[in-house]
PyMOL Python script that loads the backbone (N, CA, C, O; Angstrom):
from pymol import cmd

cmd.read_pdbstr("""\
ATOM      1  N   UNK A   1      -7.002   7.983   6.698  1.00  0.00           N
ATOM      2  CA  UNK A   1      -8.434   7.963   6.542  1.00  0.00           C
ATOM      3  C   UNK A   1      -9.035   8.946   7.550  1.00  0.00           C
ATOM      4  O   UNK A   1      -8.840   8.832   8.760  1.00  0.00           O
ATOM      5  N   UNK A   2      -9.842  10.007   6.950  1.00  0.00           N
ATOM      6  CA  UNK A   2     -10.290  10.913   7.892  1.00  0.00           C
ATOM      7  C   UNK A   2     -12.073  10.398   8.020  1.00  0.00           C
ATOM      8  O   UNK A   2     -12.490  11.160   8.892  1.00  0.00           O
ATOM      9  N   UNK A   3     -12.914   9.769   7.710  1.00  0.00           N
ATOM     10  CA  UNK A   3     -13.875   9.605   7.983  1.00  0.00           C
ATOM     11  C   UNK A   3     -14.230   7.993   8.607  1.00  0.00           C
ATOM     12  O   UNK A   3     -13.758   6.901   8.290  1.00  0.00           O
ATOM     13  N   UNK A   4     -15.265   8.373   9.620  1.00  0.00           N
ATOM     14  CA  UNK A   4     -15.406   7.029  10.026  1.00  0.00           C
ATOM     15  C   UNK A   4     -16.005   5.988   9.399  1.00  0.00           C
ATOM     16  O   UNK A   4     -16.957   5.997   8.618  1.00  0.00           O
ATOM     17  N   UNK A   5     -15.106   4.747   9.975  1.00  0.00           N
ATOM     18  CA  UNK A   5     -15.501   3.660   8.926  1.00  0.00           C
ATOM     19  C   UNK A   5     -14.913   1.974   9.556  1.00  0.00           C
ATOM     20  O   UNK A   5     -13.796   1.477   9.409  1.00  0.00           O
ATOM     21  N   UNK A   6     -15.874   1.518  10.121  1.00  0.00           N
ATOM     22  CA  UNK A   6     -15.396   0.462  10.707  1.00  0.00           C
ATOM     23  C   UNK A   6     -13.814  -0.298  10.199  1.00  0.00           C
ATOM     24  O   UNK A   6     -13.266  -1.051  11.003  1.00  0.00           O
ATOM     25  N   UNK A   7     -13.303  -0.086   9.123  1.00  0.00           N
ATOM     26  CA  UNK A   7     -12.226  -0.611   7.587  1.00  0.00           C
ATOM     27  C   UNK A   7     -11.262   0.221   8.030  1.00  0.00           C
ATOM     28  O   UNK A   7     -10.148  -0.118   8.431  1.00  0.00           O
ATOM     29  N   UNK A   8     -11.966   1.975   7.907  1.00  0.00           N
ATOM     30  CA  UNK A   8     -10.608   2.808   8.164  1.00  0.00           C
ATOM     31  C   UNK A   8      -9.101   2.670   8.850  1.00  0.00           C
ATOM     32  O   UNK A   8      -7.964   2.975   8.491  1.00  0.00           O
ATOM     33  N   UNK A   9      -9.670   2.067   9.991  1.00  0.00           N
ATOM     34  CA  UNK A   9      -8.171   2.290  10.871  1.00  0.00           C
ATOM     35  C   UNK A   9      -6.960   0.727  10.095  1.00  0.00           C
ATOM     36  O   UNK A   9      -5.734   0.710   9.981  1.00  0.00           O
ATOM     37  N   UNK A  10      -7.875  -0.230   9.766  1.00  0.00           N
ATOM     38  CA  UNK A  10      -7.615  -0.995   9.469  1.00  0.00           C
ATOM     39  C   UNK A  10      -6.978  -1.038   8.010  1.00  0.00           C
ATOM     40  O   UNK A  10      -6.014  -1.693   7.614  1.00  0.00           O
ATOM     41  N   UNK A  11      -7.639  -0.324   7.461  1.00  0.00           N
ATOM     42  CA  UNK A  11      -6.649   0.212   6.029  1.00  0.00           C
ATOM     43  C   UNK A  11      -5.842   0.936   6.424  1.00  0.00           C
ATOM     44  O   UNK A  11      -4.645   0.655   6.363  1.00  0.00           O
ATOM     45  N   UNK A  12      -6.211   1.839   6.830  1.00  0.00           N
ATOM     46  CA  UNK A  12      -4.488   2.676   7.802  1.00  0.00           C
ATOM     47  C   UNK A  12      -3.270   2.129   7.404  1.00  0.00           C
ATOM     48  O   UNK A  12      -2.375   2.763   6.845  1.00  0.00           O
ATOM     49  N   UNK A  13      -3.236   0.614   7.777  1.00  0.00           N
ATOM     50  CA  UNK A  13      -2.080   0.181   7.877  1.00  0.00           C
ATOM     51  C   UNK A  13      -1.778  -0.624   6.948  1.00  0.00           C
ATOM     52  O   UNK A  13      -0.742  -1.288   6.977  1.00  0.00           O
ATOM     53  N   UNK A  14      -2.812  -0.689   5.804  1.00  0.00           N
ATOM     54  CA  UNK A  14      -1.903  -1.132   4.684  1.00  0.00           C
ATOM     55  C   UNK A  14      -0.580  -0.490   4.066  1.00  0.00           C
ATOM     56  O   UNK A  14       0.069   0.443   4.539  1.00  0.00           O
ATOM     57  N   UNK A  15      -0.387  -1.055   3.145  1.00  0.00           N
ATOM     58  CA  UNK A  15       0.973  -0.264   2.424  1.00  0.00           C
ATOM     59  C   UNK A  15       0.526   1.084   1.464  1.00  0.00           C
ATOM     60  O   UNK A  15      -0.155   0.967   0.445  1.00  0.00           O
ATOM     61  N   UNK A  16       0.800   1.775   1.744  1.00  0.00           N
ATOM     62  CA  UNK A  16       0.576   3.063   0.954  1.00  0.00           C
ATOM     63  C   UNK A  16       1.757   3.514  -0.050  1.00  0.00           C
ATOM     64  O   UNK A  16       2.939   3.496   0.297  1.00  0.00           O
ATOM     65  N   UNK A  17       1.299   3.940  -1.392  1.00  0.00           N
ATOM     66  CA  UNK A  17       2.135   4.552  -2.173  1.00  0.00           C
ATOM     67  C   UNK A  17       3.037   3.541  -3.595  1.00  0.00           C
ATOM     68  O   UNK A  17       2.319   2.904  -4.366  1.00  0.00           O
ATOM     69  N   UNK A  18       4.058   3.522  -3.720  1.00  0.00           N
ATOM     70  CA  UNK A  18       5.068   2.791  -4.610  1.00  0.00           C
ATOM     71  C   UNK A  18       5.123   1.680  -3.629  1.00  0.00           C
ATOM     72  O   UNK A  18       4.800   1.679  -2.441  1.00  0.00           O
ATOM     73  N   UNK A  19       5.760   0.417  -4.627  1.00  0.00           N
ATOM     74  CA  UNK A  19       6.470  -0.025  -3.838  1.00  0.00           C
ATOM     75  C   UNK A  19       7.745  -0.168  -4.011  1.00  0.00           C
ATOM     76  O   UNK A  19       8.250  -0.082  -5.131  1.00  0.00           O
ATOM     77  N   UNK A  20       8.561  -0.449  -2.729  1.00  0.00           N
ATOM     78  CA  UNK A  20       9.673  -0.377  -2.591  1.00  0.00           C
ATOM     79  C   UNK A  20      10.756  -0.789  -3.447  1.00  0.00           C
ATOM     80  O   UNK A  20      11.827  -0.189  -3.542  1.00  0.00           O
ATOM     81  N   UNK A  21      10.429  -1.863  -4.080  1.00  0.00           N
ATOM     82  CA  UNK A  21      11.687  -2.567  -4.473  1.00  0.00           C
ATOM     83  C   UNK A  21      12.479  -2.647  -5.090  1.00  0.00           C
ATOM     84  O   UNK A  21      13.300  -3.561  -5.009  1.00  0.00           O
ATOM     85  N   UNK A  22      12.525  -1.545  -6.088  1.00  0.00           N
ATOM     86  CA  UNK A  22      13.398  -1.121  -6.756  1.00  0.00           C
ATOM     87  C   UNK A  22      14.886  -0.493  -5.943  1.00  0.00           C
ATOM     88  O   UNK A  22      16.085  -0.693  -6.141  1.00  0.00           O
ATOM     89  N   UNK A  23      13.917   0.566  -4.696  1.00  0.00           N
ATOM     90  CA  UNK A  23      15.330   1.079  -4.007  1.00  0.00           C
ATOM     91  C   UNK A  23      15.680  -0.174  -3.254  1.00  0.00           C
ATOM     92  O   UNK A  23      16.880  -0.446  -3.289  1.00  0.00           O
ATOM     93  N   UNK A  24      14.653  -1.276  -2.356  1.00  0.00           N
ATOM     94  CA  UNK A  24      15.823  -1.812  -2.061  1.00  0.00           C
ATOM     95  C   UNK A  24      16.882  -3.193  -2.616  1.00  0.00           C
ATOM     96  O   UNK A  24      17.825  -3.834  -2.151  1.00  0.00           O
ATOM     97  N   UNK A  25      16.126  -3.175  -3.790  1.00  0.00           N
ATOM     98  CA  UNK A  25      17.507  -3.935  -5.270  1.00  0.00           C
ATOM     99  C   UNK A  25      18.611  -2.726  -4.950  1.00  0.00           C
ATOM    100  O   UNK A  25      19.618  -2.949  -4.279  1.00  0.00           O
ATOM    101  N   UNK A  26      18.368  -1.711  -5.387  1.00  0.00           N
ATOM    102  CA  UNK A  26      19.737  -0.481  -5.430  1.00  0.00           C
ATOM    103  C   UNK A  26      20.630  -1.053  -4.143  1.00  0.00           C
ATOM    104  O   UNK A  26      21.651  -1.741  -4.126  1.00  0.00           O
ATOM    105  N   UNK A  27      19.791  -0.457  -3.030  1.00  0.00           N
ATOM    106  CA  UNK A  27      20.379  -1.228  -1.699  1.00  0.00           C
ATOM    107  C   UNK A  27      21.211  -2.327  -1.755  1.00  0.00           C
ATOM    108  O   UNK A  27      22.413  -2.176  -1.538  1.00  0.00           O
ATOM    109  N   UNK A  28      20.807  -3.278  -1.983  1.00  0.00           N
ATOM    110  CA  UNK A  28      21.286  -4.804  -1.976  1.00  0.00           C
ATOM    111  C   UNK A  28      22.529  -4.696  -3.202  1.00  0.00           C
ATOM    112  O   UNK A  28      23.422  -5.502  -2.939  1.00  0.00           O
ATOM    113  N   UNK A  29      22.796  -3.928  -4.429  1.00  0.00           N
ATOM    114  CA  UNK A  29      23.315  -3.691  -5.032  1.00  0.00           C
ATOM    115  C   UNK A  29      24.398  -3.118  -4.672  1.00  0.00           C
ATOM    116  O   UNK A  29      25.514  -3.636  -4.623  1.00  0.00           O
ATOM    117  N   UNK A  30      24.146  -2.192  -4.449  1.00  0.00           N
ATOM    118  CA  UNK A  30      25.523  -1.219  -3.537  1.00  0.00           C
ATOM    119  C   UNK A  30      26.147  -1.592  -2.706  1.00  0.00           C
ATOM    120  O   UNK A  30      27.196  -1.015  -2.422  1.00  0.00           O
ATOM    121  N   UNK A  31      25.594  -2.997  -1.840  1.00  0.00           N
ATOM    122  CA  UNK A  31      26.278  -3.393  -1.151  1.00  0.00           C
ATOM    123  C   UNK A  31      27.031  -4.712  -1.019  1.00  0.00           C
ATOM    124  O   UNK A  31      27.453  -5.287  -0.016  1.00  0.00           O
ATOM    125  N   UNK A  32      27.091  -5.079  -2.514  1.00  0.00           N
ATOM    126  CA  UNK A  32      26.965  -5.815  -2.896  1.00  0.00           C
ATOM    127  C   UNK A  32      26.715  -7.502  -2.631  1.00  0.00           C
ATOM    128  O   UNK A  32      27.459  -8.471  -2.779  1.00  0.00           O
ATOM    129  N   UNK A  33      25.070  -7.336  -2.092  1.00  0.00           N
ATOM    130  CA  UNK A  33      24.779  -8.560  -1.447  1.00  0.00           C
ATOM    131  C   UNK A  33      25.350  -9.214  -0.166  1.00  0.00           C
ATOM    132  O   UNK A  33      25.228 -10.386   0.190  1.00  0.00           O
ATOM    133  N   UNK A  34      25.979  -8.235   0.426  1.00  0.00           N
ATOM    134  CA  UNK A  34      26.655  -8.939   1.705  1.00  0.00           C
ATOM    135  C   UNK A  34      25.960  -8.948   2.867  1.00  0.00           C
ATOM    136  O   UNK A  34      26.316  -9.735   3.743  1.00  0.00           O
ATOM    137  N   UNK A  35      25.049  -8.235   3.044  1.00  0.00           N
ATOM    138  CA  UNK A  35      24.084  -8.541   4.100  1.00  0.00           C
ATOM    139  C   UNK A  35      22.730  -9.129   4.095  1.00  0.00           C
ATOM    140  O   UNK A  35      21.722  -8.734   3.509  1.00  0.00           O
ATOM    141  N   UNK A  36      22.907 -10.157   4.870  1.00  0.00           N
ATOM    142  CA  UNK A  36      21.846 -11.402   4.904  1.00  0.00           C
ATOM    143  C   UNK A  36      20.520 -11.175   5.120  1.00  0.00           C
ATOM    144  O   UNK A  36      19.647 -11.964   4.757  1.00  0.00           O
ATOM    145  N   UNK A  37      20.247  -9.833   5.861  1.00  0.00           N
ATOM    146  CA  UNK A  37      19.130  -9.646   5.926  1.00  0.00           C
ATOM    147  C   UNK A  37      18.186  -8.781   4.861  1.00  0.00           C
ATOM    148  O   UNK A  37      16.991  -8.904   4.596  1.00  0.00           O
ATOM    149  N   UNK A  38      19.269  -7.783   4.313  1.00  0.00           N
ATOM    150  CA  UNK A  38      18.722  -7.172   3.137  1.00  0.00           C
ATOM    151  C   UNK A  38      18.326  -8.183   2.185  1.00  0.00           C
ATOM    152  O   UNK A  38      17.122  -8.187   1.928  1.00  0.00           O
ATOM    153  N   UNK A  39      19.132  -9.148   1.524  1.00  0.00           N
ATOM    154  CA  UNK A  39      19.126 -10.421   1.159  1.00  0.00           C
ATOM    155  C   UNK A  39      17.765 -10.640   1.098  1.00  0.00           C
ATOM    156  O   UNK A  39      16.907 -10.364   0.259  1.00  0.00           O
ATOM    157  N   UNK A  40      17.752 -11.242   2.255  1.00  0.00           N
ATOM    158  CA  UNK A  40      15.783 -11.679   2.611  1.00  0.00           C
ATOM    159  C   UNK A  40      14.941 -10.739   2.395  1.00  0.00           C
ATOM    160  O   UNK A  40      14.043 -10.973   1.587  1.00  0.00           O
ATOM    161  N   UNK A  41      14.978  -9.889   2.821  1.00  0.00           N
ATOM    162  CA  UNK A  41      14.424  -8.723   2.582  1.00  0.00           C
ATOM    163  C   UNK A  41      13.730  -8.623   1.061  1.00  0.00           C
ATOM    164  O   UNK A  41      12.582  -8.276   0.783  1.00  0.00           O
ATOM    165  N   UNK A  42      14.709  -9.005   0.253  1.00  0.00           N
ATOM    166  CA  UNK A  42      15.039  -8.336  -1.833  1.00  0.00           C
ATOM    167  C   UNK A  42      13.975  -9.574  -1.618  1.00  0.00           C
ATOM    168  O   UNK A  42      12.811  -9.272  -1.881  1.00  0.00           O
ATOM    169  N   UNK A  43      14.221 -11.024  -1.146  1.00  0.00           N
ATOM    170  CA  UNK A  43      13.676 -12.367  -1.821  1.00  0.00           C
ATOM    171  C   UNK A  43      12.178 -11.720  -1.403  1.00  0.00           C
ATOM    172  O   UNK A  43      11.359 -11.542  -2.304  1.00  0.00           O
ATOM    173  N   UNK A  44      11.907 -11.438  -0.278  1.00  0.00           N
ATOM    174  CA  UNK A  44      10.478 -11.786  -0.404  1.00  0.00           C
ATOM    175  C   UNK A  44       9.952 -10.592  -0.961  1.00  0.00           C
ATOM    176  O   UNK A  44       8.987 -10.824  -1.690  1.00  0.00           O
ATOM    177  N   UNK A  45      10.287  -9.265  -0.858  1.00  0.00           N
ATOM    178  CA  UNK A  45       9.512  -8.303  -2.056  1.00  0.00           C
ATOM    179  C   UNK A  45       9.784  -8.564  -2.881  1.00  0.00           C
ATOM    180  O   UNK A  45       9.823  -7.573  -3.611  1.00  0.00           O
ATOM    181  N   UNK A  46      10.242  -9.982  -3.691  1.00  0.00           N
ATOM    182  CA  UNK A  46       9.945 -10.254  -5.024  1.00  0.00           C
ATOM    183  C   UNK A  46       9.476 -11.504  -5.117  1.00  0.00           C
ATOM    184  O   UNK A  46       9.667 -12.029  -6.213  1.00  0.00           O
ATOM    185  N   UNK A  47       8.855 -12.223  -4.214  1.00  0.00           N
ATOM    186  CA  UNK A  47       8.073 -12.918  -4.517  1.00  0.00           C
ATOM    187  C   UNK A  47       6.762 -12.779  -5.068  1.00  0.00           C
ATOM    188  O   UNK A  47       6.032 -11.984  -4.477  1.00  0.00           O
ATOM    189  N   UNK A  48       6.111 -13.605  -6.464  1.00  0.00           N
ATOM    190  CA  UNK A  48       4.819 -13.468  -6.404  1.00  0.00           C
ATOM    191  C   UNK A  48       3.536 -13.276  -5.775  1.00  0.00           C
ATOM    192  O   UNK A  48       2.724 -12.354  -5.841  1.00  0.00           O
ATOM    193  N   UNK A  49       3.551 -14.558  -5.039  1.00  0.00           N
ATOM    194  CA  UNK A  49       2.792 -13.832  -3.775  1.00  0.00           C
ATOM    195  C   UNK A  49       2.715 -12.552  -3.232  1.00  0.00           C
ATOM    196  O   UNK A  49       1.717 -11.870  -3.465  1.00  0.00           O
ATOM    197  N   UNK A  50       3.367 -12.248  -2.737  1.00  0.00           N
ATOM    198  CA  UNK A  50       3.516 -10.760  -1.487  1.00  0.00           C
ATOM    199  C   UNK A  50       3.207  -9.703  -3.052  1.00  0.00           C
ATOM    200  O   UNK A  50       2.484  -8.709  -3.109  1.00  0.00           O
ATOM    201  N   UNK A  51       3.930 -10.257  -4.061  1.00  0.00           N
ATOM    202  CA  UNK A  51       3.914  -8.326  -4.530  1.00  0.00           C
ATOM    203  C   UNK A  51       2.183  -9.063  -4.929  1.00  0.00           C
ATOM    204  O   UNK A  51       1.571  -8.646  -3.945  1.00  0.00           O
ATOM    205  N   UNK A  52       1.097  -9.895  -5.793  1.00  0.00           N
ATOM    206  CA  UNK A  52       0.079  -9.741  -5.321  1.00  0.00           C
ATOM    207  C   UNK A  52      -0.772  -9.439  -4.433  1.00  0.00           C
ATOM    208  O   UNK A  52      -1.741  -8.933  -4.998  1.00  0.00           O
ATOM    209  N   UNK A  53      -0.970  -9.504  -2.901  1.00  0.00           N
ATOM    210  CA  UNK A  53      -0.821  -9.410  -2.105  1.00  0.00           C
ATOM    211  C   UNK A  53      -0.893  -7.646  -1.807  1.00  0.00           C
ATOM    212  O   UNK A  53      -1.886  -6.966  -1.547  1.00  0.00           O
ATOM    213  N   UNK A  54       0.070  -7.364  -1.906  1.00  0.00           N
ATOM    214  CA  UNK A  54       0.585  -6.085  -1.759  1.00  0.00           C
ATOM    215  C   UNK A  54      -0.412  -5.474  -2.915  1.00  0.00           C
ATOM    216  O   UNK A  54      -1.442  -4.949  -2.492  1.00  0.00           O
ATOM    217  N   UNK A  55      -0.196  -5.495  -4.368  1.00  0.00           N
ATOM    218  CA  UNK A  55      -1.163  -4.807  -4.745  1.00  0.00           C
ATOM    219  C   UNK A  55      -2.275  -4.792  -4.535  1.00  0.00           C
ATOM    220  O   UNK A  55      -2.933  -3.816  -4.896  1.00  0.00           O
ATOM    221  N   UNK A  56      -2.915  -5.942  -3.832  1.00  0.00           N
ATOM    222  CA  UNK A  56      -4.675  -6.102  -3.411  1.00  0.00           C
ATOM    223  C   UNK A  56      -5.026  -5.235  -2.478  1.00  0.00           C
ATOM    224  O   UNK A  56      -6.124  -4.691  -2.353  1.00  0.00           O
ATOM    225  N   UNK A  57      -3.869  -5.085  -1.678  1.00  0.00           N
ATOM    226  CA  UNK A  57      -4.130  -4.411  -0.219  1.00  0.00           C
ATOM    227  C   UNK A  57      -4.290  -2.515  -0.904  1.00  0.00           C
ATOM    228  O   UNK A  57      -5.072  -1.657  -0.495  1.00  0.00           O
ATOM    229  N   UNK A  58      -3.637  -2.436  -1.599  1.00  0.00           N
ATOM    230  CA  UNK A  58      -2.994  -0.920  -2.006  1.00  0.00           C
ATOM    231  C   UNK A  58      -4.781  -0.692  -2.886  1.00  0.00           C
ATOM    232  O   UNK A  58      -5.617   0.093  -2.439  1.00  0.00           O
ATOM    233  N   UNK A  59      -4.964  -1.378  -3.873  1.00  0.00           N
ATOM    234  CA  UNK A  59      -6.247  -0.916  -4.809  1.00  0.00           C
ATOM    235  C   UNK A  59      -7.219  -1.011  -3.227  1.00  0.00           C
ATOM    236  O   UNK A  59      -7.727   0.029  -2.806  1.00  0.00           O
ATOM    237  N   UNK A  60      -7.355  -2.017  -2.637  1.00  0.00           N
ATOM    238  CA  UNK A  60      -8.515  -1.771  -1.645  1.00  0.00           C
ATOM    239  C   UNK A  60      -8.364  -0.550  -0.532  1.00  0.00           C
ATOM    240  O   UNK A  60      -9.368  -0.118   0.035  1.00  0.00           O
ATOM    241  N   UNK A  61      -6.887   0.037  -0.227  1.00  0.00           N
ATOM    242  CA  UNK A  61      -6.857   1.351   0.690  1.00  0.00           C
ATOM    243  C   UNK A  61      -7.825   2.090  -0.210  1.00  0.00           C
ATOM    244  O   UNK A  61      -8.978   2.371   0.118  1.00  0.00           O
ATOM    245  N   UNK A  62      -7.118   2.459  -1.672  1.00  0.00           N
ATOM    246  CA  UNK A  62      -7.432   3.494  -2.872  1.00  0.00           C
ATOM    247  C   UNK A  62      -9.028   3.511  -2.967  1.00  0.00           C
ATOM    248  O   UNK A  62      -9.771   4.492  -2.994  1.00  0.00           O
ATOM    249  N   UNK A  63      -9.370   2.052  -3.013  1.00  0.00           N
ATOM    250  CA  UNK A  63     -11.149   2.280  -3.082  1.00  0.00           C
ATOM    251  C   UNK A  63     -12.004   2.382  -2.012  1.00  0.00           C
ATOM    252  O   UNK A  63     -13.200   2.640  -2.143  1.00  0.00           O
ATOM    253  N   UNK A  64     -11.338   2.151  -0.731  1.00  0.00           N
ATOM    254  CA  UNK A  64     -12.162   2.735   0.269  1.00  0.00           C
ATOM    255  C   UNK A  64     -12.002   4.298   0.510  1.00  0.00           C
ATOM    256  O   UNK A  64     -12.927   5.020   0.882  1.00  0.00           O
ATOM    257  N   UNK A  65     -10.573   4.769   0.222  1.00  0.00           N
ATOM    258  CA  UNK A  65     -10.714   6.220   0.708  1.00  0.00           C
ATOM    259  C   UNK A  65     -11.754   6.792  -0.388  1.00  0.00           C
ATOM    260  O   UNK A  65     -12.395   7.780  -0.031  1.00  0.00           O
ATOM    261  N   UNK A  66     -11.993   6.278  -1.689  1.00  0.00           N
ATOM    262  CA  UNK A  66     -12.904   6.627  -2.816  1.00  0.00           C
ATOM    263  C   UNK A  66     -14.000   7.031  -2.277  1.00  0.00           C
ATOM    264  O   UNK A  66     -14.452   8.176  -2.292  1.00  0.00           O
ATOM    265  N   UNK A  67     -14.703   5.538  -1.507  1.00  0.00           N
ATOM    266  CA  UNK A  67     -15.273   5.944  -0.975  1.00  0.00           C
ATOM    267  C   UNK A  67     -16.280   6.437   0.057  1.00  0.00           C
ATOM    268  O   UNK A  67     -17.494   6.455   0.258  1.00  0.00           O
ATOM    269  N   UNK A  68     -15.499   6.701   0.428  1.00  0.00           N
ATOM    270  CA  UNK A  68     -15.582   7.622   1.973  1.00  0.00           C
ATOM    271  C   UNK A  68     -15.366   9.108   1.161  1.00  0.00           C
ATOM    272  O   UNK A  68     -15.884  10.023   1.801  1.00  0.00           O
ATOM    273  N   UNK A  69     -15.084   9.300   0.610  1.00  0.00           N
ATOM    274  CA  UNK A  69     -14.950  10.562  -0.246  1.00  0.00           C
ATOM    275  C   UNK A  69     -16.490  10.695  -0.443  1.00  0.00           C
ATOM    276  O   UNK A  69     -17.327  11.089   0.370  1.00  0.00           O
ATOM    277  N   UNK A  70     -16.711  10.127  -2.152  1.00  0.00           N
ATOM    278  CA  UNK A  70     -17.853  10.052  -2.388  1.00  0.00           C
ATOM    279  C   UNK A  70     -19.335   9.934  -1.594  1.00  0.00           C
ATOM    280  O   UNK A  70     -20.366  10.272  -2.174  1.00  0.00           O
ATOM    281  N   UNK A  71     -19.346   9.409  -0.176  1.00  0.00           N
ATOM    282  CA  UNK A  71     -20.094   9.124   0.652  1.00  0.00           C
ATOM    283  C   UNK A  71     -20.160  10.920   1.602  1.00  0.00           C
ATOM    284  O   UNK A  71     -21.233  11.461   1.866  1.00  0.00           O
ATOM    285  N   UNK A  72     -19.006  11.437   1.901  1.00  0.00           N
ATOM    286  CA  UNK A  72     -18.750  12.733   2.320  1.00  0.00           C
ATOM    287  C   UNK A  72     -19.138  13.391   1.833  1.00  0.00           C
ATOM    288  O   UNK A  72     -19.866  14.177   2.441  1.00  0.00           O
ATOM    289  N   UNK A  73     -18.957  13.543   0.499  1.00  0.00           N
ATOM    290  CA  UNK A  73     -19.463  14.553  -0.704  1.00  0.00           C
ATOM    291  C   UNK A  73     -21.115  14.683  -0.862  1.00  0.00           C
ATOM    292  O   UNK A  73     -21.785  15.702  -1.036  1.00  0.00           O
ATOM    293  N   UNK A  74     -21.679  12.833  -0.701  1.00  0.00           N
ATOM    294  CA  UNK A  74     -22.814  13.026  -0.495  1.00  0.00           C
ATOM    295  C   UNK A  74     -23.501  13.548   0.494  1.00  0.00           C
ATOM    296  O   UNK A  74     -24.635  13.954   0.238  1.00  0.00           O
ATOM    297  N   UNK A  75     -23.119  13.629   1.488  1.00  0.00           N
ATOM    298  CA  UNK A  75     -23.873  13.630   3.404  1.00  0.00           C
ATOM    299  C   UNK A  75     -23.451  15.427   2.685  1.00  0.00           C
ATOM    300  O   UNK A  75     -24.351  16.058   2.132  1.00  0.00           O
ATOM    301  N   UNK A  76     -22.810  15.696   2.743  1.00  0.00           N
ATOM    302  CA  UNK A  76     -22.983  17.578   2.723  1.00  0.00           C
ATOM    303  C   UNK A  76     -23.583  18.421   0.924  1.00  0.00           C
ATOM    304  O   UNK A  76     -23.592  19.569   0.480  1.00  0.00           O
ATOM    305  N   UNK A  77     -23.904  17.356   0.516  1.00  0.00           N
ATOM    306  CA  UNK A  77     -25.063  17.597  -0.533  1.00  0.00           C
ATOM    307  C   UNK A  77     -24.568  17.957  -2.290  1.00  0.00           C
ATOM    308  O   UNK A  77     -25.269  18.189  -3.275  1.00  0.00           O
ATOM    309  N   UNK A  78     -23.120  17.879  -2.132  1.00  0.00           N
ATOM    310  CA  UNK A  78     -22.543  18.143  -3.396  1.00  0.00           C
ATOM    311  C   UNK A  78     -22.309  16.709  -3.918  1.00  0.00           C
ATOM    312  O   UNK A  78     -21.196  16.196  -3.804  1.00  0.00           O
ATOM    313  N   UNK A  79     -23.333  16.060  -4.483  1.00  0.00           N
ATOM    314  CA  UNK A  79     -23.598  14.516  -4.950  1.00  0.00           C
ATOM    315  C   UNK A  79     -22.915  15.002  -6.014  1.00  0.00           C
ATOM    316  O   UNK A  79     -23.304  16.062  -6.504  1.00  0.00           O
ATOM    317  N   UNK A  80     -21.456  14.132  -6.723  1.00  0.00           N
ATOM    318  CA  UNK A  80     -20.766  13.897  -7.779  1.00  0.00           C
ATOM    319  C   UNK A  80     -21.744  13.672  -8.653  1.00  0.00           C
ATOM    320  O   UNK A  80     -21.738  14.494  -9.569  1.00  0.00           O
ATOM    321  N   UNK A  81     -22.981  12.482  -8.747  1.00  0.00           N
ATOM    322  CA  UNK A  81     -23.092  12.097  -9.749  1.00  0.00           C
ATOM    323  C   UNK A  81     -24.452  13.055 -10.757  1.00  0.00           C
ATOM    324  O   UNK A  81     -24.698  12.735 -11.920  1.00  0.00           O
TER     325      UNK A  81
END
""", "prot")
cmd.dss("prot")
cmd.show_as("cartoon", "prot")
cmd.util.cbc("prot")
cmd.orient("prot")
């Protein structure tokens, strides 16, 4: 997040991008389940919860950087709408 925004730093640290869990099924696959922590790892990125969770956090990074965009765009006078 490049503009200020009381949220910004704080979205910062949501999860950004894909999520993981496909590579780490592969992971846990390849190895074939023998380590306990990957293990835990697979259970809870596939729990309902968390992957909800996880997507709430990801659409709310996406719509604040929106806008802070849109808000930027406005303050230097090239209004989108």
């Amino acid at each position: 997040m490049d503009a200020p925004s009381p949220k910004a730093s704080w979205a910062a640290q949501l999860p950004g991008g894909p999520p993981l869990r496909e590579e780490l099924a592969r992971l846990v696959d390849s190895d074939g389940g023998n380590d306990p922590a990957e293990n835990g790892y697979f259970e809870i990125a596939n729990d309902p919860q968390f992957v909800a969770i996880e997507r709430a956090q990801r659409r709310f990074k996406a719509q604040l950087r929106r806008r802070l965009r849109h808000r930027r765009s406005k303050a230097n006078g090239r209004d989108p709408e």
